[in-house]
FIDREN-233880 format. One record per residue (C-alpha): y, x, z; residue in three letters. Coordinates in steps of 0.5 Angstrom, whole numbers, plus 2048, in hexadecimal, padded with zeros to 3 digits. Example, Ala and Ser with C-alpha at 12.3 -4.5 7.8 and 13.67 -1.06 7.14 Angstrom:
FIDREN-233880
7F7819810ala;7FE81B80Eser;
***
This chain:
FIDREN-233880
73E759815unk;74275E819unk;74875D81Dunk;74E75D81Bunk;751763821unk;75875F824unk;75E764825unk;76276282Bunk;76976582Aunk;76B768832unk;773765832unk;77776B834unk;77D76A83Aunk;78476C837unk;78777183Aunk;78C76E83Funk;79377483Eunk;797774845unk;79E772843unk;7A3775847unk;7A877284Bunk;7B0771849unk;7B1775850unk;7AB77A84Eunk;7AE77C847unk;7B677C84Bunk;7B3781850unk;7B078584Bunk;7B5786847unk;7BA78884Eunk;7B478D850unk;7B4790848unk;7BC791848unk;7BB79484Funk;7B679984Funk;7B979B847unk;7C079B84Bunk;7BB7A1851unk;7BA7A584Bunk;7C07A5849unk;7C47A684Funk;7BE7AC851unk;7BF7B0849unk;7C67AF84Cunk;7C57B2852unk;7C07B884Funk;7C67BA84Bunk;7CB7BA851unk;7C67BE855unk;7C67C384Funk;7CE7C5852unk;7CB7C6859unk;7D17C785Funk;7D67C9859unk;7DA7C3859unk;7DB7C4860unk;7DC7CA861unk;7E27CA85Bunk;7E47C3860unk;7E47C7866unk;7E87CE863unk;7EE7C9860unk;7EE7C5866unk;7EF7CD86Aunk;7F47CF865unk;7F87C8866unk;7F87C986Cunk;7FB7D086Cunk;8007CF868unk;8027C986Dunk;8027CF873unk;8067D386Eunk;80B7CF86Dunk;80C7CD874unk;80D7D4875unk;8127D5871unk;8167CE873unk;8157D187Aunk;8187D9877unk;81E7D6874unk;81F7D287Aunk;81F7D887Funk;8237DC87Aunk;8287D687Bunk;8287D7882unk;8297DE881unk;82F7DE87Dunk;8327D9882unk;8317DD888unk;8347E2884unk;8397DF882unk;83A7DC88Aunk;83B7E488Cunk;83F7E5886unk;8447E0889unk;8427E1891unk;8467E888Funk;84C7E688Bunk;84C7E2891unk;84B7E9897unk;8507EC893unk;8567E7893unk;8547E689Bunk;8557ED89Bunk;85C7ED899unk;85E7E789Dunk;85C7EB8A3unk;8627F18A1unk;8677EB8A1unk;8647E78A6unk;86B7E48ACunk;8667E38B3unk;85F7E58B5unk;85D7DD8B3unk;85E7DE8ACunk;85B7E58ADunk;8547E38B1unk;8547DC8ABunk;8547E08A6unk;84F7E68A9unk;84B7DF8AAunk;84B7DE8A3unk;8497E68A1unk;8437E48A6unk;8417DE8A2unk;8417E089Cunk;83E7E889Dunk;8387E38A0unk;8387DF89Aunk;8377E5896unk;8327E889Bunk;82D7E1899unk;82F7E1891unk;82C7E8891unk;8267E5895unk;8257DF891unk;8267E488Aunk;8217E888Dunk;81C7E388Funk;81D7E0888unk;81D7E6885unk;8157E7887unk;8137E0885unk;8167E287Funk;8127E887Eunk;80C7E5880unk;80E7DF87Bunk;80E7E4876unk;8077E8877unk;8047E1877unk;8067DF870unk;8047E686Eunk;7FD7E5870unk;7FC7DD86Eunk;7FE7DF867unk;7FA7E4867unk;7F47DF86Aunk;7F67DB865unk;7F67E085Funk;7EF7E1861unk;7ED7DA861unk;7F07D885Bunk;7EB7DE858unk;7E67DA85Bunk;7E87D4858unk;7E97D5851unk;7E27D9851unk;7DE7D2854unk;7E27CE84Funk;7DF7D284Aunk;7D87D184Dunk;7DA7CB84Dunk;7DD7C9847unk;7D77CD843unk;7D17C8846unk;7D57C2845unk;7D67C483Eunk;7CF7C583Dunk;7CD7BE841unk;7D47BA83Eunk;7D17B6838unk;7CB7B483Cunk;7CE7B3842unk;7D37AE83Eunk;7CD7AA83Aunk;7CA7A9842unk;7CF7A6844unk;7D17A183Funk;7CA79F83Funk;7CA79E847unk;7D179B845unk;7CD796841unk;7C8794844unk;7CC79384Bunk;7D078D848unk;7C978A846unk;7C778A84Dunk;7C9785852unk;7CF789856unk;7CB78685Dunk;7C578985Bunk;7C978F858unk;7CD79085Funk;7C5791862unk;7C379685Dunk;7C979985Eunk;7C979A865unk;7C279C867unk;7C37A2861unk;7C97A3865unk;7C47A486Cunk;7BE7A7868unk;7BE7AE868unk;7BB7AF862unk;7BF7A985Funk;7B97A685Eunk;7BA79E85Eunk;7B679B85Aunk;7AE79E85Bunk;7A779C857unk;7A179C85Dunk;79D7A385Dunk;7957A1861unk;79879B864unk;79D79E866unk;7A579E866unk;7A77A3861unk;7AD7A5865unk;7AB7A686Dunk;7A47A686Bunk;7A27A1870unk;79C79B86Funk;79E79586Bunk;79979086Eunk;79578D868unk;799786869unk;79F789867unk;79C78D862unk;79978685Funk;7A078485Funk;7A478A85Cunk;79E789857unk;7A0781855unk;7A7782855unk;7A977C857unk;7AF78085Cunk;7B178685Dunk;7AE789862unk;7B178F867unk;7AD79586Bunk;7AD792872unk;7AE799874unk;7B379D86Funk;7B679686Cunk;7B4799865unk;7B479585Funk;7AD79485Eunk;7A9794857unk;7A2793854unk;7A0799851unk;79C79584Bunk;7A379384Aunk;7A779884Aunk;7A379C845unk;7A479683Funk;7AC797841unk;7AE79A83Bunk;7B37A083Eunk;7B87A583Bunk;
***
């Protein structure tokens, strides 16, 4: 009679799931909105970048142009007070010769030589008063001159800047159009997403895209390497970066530093 062959059913071990942490999905959250914010503020960037050194070069004409037109007015504050002066020393020479005249006539009547040397004295005076009016008019006078042609020649430059001026802010304007309706969707999205963020870790994000030169403040790892200076993570780090239980800068940049794996399941815009 044949045996009857037993079966003996090999169990199989359930499969354990890691169940992430509270602090682990918190951070990963963090993580998520600040590399999403990088990519905007980066698009952002690109389209600012598009415009080059225009903005400034408009900046810098207005200030020019500004500050012209400020030493134009001095001059003409300064020409309307020299022509004051001259008028007045004029005048002052009109009056010393009505006076000349008067004395003059006095010494035809005069009693005793006392009141002929007093007026001779008061001739005296008044001829030197006039002698130092026409000296100052003549000294006014050539600062008056010098006044004017510096006017003549700062409207000039000031034409010419103007000229310069209104070409960039056609370049200007012309690029902005073009980037205007994506440049404004960036930036409310940026808007957005920064009011998700913890302003403390806002603030830290802020300021290292402020000191990087490329604007980078948030960086995936590259070879086992800061995506930002370059320089090696150490293999701790990189275990670290990877679980997500903080947030974890560059030792050498202070980048925010972010698992490529990671960022490739971020959905980005």
């Amino acid at each position: 009679m044949a045996k009857k062959k037993t079966i003996v059913k090999e169990e199989i071990a359930p499969v354990i799931q890691y169940k992430k942490s509270e602090d682990e999905l918190s951070n990963e959250k963090r993580l998520n909105a600040l590399y999403t914010l990088q990519h905007i503020d980066s698009q952002i960037d690109k389209i600012r970048i598009i415009r080059g050194e225009l903005p400034l070069e408009v900046q810098d004409l207005e200030d020019e142009v500004a500050g012209l037109e400020t030493r134009i007015d001095n001059y003409i504050q300064e020409t309307s007070q020299l022509e004051r002066q001259i008028a007045d020393k004029t005048a002052q020479i009109a009056e010393s010769q009505l006076l000349i005249k008067k004395y003059e006539d006095q010494q035809m009547n005069v009693r005793n030589n006392r009141e002929y040397d007093s007026l001779s004295k008061e001739l005296e005076f008044q001829n030197l008063e006039i002698q130092l009016a026409e000296k100052r008019i003549k000294e006014y006078t050539t600062d008056l001159d010098v006044r004017k042609e510096e006017i003549t020649k700062y409207t000039s430059v000031i034409e010419e800047r103007k000229g310069d001026l209104e070409i960039k802010i056609s370049e200007l304007n012309a690029i902005v159009e073009e980037t205007k309706k994506e440049e404004l969707e960036m930036v409310e999205k940026s808007a957005n997403l920064e009011a998700l963020i913890d302003p403390r870790l806002l603030t830290a994000y802020k300021r290292i895209r402020a000191n990087a030169r490329n604007g980078l403040a948030v960086v995936q790892i590259e070879r086992e390497s800061c995506g930002g200076c370059f320089n090696k993570i150490p293999p701790q780090h990189q275990l670290d970066i990877k679980m997500h239980k903080k947030i974890i800068v560059c030792e050498y940049c202070g980048r925010i530093l972010i698992d490529s794996e990671f960022a490739n399941q971020i959905q980005l815009s």
